[in-house]
ZAKOLPA-234254 format. One record per residue (C-alpha): x, z, y; residue in three letters. Coordinates in nm, 2 decimals, padded with zeros to 4 digits, always signed. Layout:
N
+--------+--------+--------+---------+
|      x |      z |      y | residuo |
+--------+--------+--------+---------+
|      X |      Z |      Y |     ALA |
...
+--------+--------+--------+---------+
This chain:
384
+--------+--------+--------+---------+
|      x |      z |      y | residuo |
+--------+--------+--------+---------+
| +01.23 | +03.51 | +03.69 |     UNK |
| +01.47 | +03.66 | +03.42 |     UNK |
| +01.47 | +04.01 | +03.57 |     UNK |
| +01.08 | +04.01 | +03.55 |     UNK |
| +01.04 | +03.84 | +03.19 |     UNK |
| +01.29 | +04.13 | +03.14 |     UNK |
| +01.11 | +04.39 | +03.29 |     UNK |
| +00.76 | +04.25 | +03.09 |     UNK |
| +00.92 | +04.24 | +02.81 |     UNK |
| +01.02 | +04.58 | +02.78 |     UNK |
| +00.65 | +04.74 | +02.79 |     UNK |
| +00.55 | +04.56 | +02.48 |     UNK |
| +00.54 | +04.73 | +02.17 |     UNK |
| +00.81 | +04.56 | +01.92 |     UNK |
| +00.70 | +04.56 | +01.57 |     UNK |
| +00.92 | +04.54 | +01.26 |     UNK |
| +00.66 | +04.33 | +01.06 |     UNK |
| +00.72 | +04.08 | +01.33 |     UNK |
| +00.99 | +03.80 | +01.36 |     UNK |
| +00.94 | +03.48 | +01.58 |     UNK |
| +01.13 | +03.14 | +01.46 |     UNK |
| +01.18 | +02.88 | +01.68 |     UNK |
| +01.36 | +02.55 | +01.49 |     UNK |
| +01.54 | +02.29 | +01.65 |     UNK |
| +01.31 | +02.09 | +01.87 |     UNK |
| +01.44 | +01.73 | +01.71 |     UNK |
| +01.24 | +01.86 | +01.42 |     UNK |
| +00.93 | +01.70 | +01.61 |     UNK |
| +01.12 | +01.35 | +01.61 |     UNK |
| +01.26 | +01.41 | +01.27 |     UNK |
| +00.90 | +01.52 | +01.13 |     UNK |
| +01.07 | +01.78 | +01.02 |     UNK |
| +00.82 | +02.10 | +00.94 |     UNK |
| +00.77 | +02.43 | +00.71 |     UNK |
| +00.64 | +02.15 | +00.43 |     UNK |
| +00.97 | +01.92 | +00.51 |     UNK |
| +01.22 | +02.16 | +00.58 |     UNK |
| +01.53 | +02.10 | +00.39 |     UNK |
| +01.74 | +02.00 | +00.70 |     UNK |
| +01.65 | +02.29 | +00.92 |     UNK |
| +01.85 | +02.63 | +00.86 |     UNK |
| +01.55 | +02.82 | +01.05 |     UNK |
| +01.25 | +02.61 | +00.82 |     UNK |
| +01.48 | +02.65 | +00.54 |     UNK |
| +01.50 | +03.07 | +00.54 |     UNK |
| +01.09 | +03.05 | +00.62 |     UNK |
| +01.05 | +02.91 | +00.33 |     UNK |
| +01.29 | +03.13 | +00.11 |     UNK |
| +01.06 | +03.41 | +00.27 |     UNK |
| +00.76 | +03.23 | +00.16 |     UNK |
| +00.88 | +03.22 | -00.22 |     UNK |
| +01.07 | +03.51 | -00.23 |     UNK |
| +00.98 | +03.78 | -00.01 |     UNK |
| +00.77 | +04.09 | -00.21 |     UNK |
| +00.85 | +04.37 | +00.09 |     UNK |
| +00.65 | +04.55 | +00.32 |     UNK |
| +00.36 | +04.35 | +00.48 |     UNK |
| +00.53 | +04.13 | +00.73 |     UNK |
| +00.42 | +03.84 | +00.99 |     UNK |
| +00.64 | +03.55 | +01.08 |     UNK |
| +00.56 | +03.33 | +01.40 |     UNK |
| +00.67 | +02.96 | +01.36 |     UNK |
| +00.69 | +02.74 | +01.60 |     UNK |
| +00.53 | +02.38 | +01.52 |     UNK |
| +00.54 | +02.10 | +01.70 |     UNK |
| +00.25 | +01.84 | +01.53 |     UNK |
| -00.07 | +02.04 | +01.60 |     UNK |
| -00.21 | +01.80 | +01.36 |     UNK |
| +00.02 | +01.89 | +01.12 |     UNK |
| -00.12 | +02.28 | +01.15 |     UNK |
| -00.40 | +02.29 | +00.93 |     UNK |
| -00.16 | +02.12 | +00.61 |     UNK |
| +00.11 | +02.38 | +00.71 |     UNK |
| -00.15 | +02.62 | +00.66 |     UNK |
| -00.24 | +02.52 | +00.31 |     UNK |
| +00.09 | +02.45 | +00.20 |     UNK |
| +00.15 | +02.81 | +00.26 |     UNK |
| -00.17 | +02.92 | +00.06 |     UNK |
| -00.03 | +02.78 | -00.21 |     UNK |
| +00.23 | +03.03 | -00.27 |     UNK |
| -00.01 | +03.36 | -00.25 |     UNK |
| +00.17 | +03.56 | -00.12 |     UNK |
| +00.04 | +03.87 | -00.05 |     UNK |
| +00.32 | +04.06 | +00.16 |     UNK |
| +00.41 | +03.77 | +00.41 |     UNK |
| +00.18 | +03.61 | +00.69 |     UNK |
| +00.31 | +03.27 | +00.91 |     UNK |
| +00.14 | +03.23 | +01.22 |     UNK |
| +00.22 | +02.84 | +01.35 |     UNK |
| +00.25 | +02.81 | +01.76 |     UNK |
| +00.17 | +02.51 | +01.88 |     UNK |
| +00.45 | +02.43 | +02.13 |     UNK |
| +00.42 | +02.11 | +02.33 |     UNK |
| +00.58 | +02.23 | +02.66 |     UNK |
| +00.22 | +02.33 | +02.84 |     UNK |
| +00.18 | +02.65 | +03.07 |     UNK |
| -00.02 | +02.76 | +02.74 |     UNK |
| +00.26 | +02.73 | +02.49 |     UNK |
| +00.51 | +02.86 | +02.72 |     UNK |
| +00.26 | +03.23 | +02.77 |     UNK |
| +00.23 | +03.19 | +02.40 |     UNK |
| +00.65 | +03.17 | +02.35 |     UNK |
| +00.67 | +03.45 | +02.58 |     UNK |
| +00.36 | +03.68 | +02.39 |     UNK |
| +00.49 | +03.61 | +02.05 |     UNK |
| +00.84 | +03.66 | +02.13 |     UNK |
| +00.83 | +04.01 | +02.29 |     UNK |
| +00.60 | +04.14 | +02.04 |     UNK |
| +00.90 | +04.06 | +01.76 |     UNK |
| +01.19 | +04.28 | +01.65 |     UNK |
| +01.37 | +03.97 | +01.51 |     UNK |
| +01.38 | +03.65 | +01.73 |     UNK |
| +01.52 | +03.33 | +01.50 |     UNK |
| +01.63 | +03.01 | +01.62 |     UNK |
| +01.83 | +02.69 | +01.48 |     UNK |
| +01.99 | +02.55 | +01.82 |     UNK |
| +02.21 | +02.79 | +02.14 |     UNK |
| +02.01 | +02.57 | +02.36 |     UNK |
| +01.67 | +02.77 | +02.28 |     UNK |
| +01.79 | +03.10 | +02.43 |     UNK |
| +01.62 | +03.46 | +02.50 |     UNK |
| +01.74 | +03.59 | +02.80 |     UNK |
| +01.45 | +03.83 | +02.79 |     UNK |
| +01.59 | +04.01 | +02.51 |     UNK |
| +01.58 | +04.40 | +02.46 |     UNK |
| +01.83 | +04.62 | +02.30 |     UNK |
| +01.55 | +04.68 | +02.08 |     UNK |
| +01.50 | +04.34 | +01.97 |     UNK |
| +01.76 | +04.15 | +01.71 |     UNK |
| +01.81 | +03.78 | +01.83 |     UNK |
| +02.02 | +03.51 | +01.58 |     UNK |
| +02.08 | +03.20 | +01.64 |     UNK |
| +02.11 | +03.04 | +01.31 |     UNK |
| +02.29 | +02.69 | +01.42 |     UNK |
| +02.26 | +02.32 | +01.35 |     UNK |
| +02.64 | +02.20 | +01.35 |     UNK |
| +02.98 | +02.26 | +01.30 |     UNK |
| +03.24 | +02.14 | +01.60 |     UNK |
| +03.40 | +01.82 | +01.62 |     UNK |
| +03.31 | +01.69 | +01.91 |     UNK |
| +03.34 | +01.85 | +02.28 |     UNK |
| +02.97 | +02.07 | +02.32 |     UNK |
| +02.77 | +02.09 | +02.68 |     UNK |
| +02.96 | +02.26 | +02.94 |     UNK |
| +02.87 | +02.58 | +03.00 |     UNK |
| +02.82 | +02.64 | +03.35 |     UNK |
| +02.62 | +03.00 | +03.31 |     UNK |
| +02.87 | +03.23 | +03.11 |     UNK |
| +02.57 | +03.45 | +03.02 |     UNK |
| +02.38 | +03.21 | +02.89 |     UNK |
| +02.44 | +03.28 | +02.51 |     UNK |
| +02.47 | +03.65 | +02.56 |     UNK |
| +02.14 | +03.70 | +02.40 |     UNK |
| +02.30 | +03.60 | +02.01 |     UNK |
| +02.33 | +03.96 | +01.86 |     UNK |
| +02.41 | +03.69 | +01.55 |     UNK |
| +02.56 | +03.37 | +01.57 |     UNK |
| +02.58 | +03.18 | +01.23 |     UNK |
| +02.86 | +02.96 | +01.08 |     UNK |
| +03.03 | +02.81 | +00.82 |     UNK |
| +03.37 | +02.92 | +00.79 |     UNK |
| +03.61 | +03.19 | +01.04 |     UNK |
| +03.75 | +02.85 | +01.18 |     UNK |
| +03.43 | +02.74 | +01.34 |     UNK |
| +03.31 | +03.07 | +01.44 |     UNK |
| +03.65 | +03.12 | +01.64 |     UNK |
| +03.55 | +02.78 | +01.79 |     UNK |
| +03.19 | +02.84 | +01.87 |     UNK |
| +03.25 | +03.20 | +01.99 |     UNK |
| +03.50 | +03.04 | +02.28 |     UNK |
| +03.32 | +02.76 | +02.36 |     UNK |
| +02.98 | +02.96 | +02.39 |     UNK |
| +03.14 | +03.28 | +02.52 |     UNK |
| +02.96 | +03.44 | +02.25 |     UNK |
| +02.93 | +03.81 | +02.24 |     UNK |
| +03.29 | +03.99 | +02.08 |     UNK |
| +03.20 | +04.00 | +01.64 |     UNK |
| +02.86 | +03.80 | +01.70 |     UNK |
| +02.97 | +03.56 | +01.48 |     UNK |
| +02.87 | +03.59 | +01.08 |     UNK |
| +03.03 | +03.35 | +00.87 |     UNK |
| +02.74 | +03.29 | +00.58 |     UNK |
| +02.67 | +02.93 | +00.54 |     UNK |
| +02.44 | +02.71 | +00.67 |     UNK |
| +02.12 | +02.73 | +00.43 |     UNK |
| +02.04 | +02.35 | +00.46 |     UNK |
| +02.32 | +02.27 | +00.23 |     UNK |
| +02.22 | +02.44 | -00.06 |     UNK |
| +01.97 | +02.14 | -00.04 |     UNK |
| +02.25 | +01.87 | -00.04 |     UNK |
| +02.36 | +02.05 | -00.39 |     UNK |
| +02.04 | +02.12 | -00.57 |     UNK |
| +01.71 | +01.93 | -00.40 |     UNK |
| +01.39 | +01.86 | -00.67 |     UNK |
| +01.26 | +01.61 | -00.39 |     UNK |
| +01.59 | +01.40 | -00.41 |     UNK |
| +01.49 | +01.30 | -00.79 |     UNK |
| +01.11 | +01.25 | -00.65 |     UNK |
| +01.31 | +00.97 | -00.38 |     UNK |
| +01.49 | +00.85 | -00.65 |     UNK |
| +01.20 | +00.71 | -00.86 |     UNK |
| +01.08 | +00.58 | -00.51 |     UNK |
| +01.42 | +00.38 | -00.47 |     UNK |
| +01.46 | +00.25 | -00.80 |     UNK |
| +01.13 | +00.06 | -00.76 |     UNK |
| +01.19 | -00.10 | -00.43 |     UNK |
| +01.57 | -00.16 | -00.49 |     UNK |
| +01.81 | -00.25 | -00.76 |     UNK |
| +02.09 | -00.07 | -00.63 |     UNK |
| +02.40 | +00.08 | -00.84 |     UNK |
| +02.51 | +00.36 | -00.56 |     UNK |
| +02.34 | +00.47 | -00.20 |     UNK |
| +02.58 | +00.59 | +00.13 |     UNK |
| +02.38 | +00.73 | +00.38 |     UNK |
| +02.53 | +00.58 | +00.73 |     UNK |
| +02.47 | +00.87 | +01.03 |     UNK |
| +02.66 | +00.83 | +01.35 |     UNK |
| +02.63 | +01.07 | +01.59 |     UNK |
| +02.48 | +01.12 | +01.90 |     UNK |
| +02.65 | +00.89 | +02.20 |     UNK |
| +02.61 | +01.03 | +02.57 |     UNK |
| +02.69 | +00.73 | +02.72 |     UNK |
| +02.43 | +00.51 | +02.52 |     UNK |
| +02.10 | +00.56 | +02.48 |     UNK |
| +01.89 | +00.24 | +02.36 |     UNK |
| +02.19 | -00.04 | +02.20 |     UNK |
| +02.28 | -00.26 | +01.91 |     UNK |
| +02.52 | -00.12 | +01.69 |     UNK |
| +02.83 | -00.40 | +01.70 |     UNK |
| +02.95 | -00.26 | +01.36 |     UNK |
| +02.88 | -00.55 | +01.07 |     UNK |
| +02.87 | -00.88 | +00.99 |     UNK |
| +02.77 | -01.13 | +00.74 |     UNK |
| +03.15 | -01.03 | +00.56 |     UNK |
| +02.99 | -00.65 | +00.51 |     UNK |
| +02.63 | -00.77 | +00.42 |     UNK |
| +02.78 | -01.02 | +00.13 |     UNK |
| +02.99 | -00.73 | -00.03 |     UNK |
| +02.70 | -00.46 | -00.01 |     UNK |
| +02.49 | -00.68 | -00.18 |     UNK |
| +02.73 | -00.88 | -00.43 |     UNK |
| +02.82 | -00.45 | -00.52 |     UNK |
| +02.44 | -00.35 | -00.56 |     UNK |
| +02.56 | -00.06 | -00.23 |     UNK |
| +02.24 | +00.03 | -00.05 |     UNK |
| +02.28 | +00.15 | +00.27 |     UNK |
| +02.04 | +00.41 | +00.42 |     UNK |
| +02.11 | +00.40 | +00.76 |     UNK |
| +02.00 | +00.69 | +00.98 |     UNK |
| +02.05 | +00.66 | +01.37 |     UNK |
| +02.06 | +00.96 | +01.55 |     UNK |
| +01.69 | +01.11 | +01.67 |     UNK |
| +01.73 | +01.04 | +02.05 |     UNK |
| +01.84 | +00.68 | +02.02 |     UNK |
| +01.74 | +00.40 | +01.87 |     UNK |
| +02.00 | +00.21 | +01.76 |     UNK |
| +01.94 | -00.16 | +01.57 |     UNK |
| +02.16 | -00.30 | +01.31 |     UNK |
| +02.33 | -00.68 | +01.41 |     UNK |
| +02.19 | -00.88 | +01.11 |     UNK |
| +02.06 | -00.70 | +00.79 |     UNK |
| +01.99 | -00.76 | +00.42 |     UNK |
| +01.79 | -00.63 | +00.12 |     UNK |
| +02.04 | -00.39 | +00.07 |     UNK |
| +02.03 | -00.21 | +00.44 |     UNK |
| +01.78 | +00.06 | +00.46 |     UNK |
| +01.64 | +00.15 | +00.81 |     UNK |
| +01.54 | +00.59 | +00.81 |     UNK |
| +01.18 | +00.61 | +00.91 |     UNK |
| +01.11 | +00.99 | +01.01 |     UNK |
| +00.81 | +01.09 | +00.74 |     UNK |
| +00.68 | +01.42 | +00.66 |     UNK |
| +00.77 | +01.34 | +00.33 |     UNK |
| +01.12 | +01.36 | +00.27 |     UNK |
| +01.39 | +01.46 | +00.51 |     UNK |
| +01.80 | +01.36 | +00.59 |     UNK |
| +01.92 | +01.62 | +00.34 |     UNK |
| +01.71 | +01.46 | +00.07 |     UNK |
| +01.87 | +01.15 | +00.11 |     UNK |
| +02.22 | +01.29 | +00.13 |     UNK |
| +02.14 | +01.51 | -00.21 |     UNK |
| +02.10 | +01.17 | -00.37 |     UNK |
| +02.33 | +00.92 | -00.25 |     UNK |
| +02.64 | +00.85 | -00.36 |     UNK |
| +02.84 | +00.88 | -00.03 |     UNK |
| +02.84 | +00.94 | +00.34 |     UNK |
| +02.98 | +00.70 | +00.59 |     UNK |
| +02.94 | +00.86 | +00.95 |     UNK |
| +03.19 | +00.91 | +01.26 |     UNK |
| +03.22 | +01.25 | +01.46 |     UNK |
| +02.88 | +01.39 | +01.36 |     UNK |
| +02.92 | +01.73 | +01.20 |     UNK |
| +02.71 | +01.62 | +00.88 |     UNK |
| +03.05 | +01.55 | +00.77 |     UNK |
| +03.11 | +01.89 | +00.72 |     UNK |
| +02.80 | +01.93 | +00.55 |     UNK |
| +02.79 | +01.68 | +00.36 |     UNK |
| +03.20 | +01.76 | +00.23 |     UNK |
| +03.01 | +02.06 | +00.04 |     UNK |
| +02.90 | +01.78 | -00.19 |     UNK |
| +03.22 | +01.69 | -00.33 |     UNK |
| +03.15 | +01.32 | -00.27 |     UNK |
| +03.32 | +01.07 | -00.08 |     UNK |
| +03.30 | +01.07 | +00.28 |     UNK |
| +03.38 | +00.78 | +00.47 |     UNK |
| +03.48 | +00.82 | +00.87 |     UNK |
| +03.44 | +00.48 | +01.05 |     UNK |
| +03.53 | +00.51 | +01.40 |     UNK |
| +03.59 | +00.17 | +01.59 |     UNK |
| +03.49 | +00.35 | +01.94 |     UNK |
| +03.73 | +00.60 | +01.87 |     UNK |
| +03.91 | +00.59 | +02.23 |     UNK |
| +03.56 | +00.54 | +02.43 |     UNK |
| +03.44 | +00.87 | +02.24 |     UNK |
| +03.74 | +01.05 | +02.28 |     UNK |
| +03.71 | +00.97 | +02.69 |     UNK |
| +03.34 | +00.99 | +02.72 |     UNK |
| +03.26 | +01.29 | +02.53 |     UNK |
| +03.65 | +01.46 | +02.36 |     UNK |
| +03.71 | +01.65 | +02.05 |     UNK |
| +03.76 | +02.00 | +01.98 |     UNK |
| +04.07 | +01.93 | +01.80 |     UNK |
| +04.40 | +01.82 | +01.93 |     UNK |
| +04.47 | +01.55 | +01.64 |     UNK |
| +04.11 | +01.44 | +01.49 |     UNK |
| +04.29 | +01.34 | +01.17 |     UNK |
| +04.38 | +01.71 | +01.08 |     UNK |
| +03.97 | +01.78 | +01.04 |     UNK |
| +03.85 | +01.45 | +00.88 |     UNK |
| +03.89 | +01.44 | +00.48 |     UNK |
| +03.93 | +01.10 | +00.50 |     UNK |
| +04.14 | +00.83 | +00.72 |     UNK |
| +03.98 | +00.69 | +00.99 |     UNK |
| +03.83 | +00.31 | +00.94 |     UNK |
| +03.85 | +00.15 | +01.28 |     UNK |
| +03.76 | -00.19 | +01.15 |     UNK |
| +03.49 | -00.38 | +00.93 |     UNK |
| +03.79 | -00.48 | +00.67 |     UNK |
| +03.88 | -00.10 | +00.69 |     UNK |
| +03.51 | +00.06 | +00.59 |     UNK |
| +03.46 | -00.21 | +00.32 |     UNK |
| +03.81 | -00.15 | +00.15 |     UNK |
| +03.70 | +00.21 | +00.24 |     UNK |
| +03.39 | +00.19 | +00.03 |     UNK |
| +03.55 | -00.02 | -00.24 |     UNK |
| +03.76 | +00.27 | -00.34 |     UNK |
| +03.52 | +00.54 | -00.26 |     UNK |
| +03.28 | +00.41 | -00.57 |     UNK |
| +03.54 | +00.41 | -00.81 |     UNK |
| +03.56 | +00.76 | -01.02 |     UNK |
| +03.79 | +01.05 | -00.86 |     UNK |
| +03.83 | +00.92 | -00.53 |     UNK |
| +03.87 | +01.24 | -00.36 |     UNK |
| +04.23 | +01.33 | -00.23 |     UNK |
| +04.39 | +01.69 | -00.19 |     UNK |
| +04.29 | +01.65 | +00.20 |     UNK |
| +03.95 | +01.61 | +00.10 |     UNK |
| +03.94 | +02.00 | -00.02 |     UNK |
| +04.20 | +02.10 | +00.27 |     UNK |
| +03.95 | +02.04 | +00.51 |     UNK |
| +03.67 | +02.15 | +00.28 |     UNK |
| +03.86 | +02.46 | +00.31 |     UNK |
| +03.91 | +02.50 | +00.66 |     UNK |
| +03.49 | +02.44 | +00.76 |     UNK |
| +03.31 | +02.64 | +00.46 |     UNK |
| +03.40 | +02.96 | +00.35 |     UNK |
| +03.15 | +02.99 | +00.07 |     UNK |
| +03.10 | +02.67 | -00.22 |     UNK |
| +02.68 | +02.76 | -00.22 |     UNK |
| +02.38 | +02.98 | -00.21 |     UNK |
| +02.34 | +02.98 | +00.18 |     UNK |
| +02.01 | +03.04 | +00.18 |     UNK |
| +02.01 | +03.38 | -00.02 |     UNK |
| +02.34 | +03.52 | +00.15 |     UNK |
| +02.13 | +03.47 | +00.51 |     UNK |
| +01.81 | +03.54 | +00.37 |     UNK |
| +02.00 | +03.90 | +00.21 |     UNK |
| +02.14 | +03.96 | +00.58 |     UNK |
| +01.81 | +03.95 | +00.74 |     UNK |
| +01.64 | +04.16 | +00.49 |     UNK |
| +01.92 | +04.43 | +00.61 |     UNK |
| +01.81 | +04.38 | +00.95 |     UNK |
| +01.39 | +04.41 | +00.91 |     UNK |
| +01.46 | +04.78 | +00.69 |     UNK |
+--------+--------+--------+---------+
């Protein structure tokens, strides 16, 4: 099958004016979109295309998931008028039709854009430029590889510093200097975001709260549907005696539940209205495990709490990329409910932040911000 998409693939015309994007498929879970796009590095550099761009006439083909959602996409970007850029939206929900479509759009582009290595392009031509643009930094163990080839297509692979590029390019078996170390453009969003202060007036009405720590664990292979066997009535009484809200944000393929709850615990409900990165632009904090928003969020310069009481079953079930987990974490570990609260406590109090805090910041970022134009700049190079 590869051999003939290959061989298809290669007697249609490419055109300059023509690059395909592909975001990551949780976007459809996430209701994430071209409108909502602030936590998608693909949807992000759409969108600095639809503000920015003023080149020759050129035609982007996004991938959507809602086909409801098409005609608002499609007003939201007449609003911006602009002349020199055209987005197509390609209705993807895993028919015959969608895949011919994927296949039809893709082939006819010069620049093929995606957010996750697990959308791939074996198809590829020398002829054709193909970037994944990435969705995490390692922390944890990724998929096994089993097909060495598989992420051969990435002419460009994007990261965040040389430390997780060297990691990626192993683990992937990336092509040799594939890797370019520009930033993820989502996180300009955790440091400057105009819908965080449109949240903000929505969360001042429904809560008196005196700081917000977005809690998002990662992803658990071995769990799919559970209860989270993290608080008690000891952790409720303290967020609420402190005014802390809690904006807890499960991971989109599981649906973890809270034991117990209060007033001041927050349940994420995916809207097209605001997205993760809104949420962590505004809060005050981040409490999460081994997900690699800590690495995101560390951009922030605000405190980051790691609570961990699975440590050993995660470190069996799934591993680490690192040797000693405490050398990449900027904070220590909380293993225990008396650990995250006293954890908190001093996380709310003004210049929290240790040395390790930047060390680490260091190590996974490169570049302090403007992501989005230092990618957007690189492509630009690549469409002349």
């Amino acid at each position: 099958m590869r051999k003939f998409l290959i061989l298809l693939n290669k007697f249609v015309i490419k055109s300059k004016a023509c690059v395909f994007v592909y975001p990551h498929p949780n976007c459809k879970i996430d209701k994430y979109d071209l409108a909502n796009f602030t936590a998608d590095n693909s949807l992000c550099i759409v969108n600095k295309f639809l503000r920015n761009y003023k080149g020759k006439k050129l035609k982007i083909y996004l991938t959507t998931f809602v086909k409801k959602r098409i005609n608002f996409l499609k007003s939201y970007v007449s609003s911006f008028n602009n002349k020199s850029l055209k987005i197509r939206f390609i209705y993807n929900n895993g028919s015959l039709n969608s895949k011919l479509k994927f296949y039809y759009y893709s082939f006819k582009s010069s620049l093929l854009l995606c957010s996750t290595p697990s959308i791939t392009f074996p198809f590829k031509t020398k002829k054709q430029h193909c970037i994944c643009l990435n969705y995490s930094t390692p922390l944890k163990k990724g998929p096994q590889n089993k097909n060495e080839n598989q992420y051969k297509c990435f002419d460009s692979y994007l990261e965040t510093s040389h430390l997780t590029g060297k990691i990626h390019s192993d683990m992937y078996k990336l092509k040799p200097n594939s890797v370019i170390n520009l930033g993820f453009p989502r996180n300009d969003y955790i440091l400057r975001n105009e819908k965080a202060h449109e949240l903000e007036k929505i969360i001042k009405k429904q809560f008196d709260c005196k700081s917000i720590f977005v809690y998002a664990p990662t992803y658990r292979d071995s769990e799919i549907n559970d209860k989270a066997p993290f608080f008690t009535d000891k952790f409720y009484n303290f967020i609420k005696k402190n005014k802390i809200l809690i904006m807890y944000k499960p991971h989109p393929l599981q649906k973890f539940e809270l034991i117990g709850s209060n007033e001041y615990v927050y349940r994420y409900e995916a809207s097209y209205q605001f997205s993760l990165y809104d949420w962590l632009a505004l809060s005050d904090g981040l409490i999460s495990d081994y997900s690699s928003v800590i690495h995101d969020y560390i951009v922030s310069d605000k405190p980051i709490i790691i609570f961990a009481p699975d440590r050993d079953k995660f470190e069996n079930d799934r591993g680490f990329c690192f040797d000693n987990l405490n050398d990449i974490i900027p904070n220590s570990i909380c293993e225990s409910e008396e650990q995250l609260i006293n954890s908190i406590s001093s996380s709310i109090k003004k210049n929290s932040l240790t040395p390790k805090y930047y060390e680490v910041k260091s190590l996974f970022h490169t570049y302090s911000d403007n992501y989005t134009d230092r990618v957007y700049n690189y492509l630009l190079e690549i469409l002349e």
